[in-house]
C-alpha positions in Angstrom: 165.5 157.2 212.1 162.3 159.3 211.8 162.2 162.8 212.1 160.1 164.6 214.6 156.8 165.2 212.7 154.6 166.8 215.2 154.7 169.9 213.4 153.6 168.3 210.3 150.4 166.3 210.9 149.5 169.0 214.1 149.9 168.8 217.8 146.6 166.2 217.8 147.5 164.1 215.8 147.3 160.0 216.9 148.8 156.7 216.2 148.9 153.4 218.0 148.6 149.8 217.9 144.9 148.0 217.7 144.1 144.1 217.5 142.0 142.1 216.3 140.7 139.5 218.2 137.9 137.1 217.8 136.8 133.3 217.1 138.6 131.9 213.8 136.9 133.0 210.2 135.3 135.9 212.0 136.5 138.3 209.3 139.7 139.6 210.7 142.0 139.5 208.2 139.5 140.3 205.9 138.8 143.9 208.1 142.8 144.4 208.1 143.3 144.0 204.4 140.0 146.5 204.1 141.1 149.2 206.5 144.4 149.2 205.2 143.4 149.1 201.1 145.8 145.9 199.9 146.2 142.8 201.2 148.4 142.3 204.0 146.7 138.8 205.5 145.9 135.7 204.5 142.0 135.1 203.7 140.2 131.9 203.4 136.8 130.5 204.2 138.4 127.6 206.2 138.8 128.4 210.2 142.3 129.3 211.3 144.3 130.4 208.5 145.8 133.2 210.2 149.0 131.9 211.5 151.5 134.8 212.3 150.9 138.1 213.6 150.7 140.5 211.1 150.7 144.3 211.1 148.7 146.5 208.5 149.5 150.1 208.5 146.3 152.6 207.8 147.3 156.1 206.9 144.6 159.0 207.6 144.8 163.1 207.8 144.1 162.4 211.5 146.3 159.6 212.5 148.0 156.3 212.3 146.6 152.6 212.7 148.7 150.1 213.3 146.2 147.1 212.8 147.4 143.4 214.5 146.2 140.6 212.4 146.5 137.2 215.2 144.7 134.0 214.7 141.8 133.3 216.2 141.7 132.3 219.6 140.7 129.1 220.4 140.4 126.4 223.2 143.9 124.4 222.2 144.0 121.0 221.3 147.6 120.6 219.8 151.2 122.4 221.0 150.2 124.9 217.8 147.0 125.4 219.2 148.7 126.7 222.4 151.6 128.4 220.3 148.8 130.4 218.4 146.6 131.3 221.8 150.2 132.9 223.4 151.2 134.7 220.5 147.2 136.5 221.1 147.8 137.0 224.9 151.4 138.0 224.2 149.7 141.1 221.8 146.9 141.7 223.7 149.1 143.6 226.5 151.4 145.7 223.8 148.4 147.6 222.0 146.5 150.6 222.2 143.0 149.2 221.1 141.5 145.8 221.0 138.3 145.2 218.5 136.3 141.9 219.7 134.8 140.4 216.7 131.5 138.9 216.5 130.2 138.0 213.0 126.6 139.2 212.2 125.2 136.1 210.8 126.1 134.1 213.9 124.6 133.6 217.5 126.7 135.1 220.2 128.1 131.3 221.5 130.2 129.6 223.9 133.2 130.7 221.5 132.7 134.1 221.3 132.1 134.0 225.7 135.1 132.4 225.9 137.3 134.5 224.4 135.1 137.5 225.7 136.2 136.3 229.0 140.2 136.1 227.8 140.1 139.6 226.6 138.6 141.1 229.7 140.9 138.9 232.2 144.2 139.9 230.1 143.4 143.8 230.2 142.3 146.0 232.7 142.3 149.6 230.9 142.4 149.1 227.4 139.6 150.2 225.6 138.0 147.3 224.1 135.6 147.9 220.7 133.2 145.7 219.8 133.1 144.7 216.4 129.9 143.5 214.2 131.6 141.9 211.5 130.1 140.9 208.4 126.8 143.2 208.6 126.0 143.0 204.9 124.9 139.2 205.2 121.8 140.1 207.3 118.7 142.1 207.7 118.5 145.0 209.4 116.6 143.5 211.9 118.6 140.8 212.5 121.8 142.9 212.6 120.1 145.1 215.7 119.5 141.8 217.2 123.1 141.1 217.1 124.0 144.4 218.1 122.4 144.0 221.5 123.1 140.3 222.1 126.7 141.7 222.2 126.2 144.3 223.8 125.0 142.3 227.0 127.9 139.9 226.6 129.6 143.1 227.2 128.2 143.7 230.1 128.1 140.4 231.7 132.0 139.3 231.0 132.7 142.6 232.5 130.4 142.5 235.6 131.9 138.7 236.1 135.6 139.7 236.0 135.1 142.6 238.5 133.7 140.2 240.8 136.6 138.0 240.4 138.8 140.8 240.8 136.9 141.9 244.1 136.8 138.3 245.1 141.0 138.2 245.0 141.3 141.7 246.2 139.2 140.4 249.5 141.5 137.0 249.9 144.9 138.9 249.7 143.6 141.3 252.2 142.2 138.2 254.4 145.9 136.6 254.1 147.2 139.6 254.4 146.2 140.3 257.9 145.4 136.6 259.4 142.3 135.6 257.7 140.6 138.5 260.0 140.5 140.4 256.5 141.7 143.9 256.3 140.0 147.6 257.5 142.8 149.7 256.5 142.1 148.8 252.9 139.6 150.1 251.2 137.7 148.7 248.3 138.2 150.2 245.3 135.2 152.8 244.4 132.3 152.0 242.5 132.3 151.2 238.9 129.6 152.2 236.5 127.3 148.8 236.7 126.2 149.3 233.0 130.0 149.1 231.8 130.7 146.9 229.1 132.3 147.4 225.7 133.9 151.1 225.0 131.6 150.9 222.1 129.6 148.8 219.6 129.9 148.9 215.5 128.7 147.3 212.9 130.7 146.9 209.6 131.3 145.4 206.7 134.5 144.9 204.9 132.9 143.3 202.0 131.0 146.6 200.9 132.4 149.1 202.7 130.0 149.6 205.5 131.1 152.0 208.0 134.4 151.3 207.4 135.2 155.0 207.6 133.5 155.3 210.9 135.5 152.2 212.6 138.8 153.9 211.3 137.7 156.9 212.7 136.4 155.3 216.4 139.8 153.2 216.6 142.0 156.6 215.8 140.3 158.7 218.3 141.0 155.8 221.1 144.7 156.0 220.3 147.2 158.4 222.3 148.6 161.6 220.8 151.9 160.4 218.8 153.4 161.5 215.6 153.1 158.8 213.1 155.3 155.3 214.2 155.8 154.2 210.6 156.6 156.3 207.1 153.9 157.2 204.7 153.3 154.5 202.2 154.3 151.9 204.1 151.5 149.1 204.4 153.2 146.3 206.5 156.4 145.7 208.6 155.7 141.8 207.6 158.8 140.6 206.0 158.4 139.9 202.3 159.1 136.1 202.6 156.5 135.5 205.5 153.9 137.3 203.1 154.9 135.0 200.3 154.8 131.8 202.3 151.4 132.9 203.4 149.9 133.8 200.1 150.9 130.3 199.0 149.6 128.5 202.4 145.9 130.8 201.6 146.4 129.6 197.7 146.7 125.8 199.0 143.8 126.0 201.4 141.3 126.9 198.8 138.7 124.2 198.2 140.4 121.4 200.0 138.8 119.7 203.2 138.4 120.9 206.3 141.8 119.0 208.3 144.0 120.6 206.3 144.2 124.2 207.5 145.5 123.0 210.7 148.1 120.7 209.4 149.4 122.7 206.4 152.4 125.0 206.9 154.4 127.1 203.8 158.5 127.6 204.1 160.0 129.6 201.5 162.9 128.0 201.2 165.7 130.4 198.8 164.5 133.3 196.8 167.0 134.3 194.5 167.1 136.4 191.2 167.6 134.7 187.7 170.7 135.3 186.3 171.1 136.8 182.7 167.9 139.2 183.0 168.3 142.8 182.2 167.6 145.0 184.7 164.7 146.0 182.9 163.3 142.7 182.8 164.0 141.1 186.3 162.6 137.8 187.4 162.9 136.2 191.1 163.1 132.5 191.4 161.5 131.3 194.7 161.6 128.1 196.4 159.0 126.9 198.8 158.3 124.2 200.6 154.4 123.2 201.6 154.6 120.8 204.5 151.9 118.2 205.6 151.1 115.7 208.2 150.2 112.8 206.2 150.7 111.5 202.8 147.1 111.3 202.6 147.0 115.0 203.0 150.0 115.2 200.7 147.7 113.4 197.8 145.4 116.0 198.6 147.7 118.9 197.8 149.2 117.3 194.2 145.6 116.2 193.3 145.6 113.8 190.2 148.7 113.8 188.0 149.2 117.3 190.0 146.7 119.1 188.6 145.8 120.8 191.9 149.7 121.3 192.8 149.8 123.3 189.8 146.6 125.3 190.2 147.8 126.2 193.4 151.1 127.6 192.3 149.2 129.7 189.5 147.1 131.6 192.2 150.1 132.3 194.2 152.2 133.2 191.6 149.8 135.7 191.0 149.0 137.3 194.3 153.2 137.2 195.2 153.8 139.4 191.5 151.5 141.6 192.6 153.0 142.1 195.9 156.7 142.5 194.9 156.2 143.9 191.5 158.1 141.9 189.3 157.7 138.9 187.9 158.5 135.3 189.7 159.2 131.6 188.7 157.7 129.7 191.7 158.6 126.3 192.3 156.5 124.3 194.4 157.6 121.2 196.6 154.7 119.2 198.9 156.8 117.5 202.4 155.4 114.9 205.0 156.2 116.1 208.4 154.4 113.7 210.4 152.6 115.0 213.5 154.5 118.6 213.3 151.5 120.4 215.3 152.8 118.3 218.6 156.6 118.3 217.8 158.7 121.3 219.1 161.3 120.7 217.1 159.2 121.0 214.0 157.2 123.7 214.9 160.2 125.4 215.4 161.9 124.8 212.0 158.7 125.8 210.6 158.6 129.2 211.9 156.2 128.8 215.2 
């Protein structure tokens, strides 16, 4: 149990709970990892590698982030897809803070509308930050372009969902008194008409642009609260979900673009190897990488397993450095056909 702090870190000191929300491979795990200074979520280039919630803990003079890592919402096409989408709208209604990502180097679209819309529906007082992500790959120019194109996607998903609000608001009071509609209600007072985003930033977790500045913003819209977690703690993400999903972003590397969504990592028995000193430990873990197809499963051995075993390298690598000891990691590739649209399988592999 955690002592009462207050005294400590000063009567205004903050913490709270922001998300991350966006369209898939908008930078958002790569922002997490940055803000919080180690890696606490998979990265890849492919779309939807984020496949569990993850929390990153940022520690400053001033206050305490506690950054959600979701996947990216998406228009779902499979029972995962859906899985995914909830486990976003489940978050989005617990936090403090929500930062809508929009990548630099990429019109505003149809994605980033939709989920603009999904964000504004689900919340009705949460401050909502607009983030630039990705600012270093374009011109200054281009980057204020951006800036205002989402700054008037702001304005217009906001200005939409008040009229939809109004537009229920009106039919309750209609049913409400006989479809003659209602004078003893009154409409709610007027809303500033320019509203849109709580604010607008660029950044870039690549080279550290205005990184400081976001941390800052996000503290500042969190309530006064001594701090939620204990100093040096990074993540509440259990050790073997971070291992299974620095394998899964290992795998992903360089392979083609259907197997992100039908590749899934279960650590299977983690155990330590007997007859080490204690000065010399070593872990033996088990894991499990699960397919659709053998097709897929081809993929992931490559030829006379060359690319099974390239795999396990990198991961061996990034899971050392995360429990700081050294592991023996043994690597088996499962068909489990069609597990996207099977409950039974989603469930046994952790969704």
């Amino acid at each position: 149990m955690m002592q009462d702090t207050t005294a400590e870190h000063g009567a205004d000191f903050r913490a709270g709970f922001a998300v991350f929300v966006g369209r898939p491979n908008v930078g958002k795990s790569t922002l997490t990892n940055a803000l919080v200074g180690r890696k606490v979520a998979i990265t890849s280039n492919r779309p939807q590698t984020t496949r569990h919630t993850i929390r990153g803990i940022v520690h400053r003079p001033d206050g305490q982030l506690i950054l959600v890592d979701t996947p990216g919402l998406h228009r779902p096409r499979t029972l995962l897809g859906q899985r995914l989408n909830d486990v976003v709208a489940e978050t989005l209604s617990q936090v403090d803070v929500i930062g809508f990502c929009v990548p630099a180097d990429q019109k505003v679209g149809p994605g980033d509308r939709f989920i603009a819309q999904q964000v504004v529906a689900a919340v009705s007082s949460t401050p909502v930050v607009a983030i630039v992500t990705k600012a270093d790959l374009v011109p200054q120019d281009r980057l204020a372009e951006q800036l205002i194109a989402v700054s008037e996607l702001g304005r217009e998903v906001v200005s939409e969902e008040r009229a939809q609000r109004e537009a229920r608001r009106r039919r309750r009071a209609a049913a409400s008194s006989g479809g003659t509609g209602s004078r003893s209600e009154k409409a709610p007072a007027t809303e500033d008409q320019d509203a849109g985003w709580a604010h607008v930033i660029p950044v870039s977790a690549t080279d550290g642009y205005q990184m400081d500045e976001l941390a800052e913003l996000l503290v500042s819209l969190m309530p006064v609260s001594p701090p939620l977690y204990p100093e040096g703690d990074l993540t509440d993400e259990p050790e073997v979900t971070m291992m299974a999903e620095l394998i899964r972003e290992a795998a992903l590397e360089g392979v083609h673009d259907e197997l992100p969504h039908s590749l899934a990592v279960v650590v299977d028995e983690v155990s330590e190897r007997e007859g080490r000193s204690p000065e010399n430990p070593m872990l033996d873990v088990h894991a499990s990488v699960y397919v659709e197809r053998s097709s897929q499963k081809a993929i992931v051995i490559g030829k006379r397993g060359a690319r099974l075993r390239e795999i396990g390298t990198k991961a061996r690598e990034q899971i050392e450095a995360l429990l700081g000891t050294r592991i023996y990691l043994d690597l088996h590739v499962k068909v489990a056909k069609e597990w996207q649209r099977d409950p039974k399988q989603l469930s046994k592999l952790g969704f």
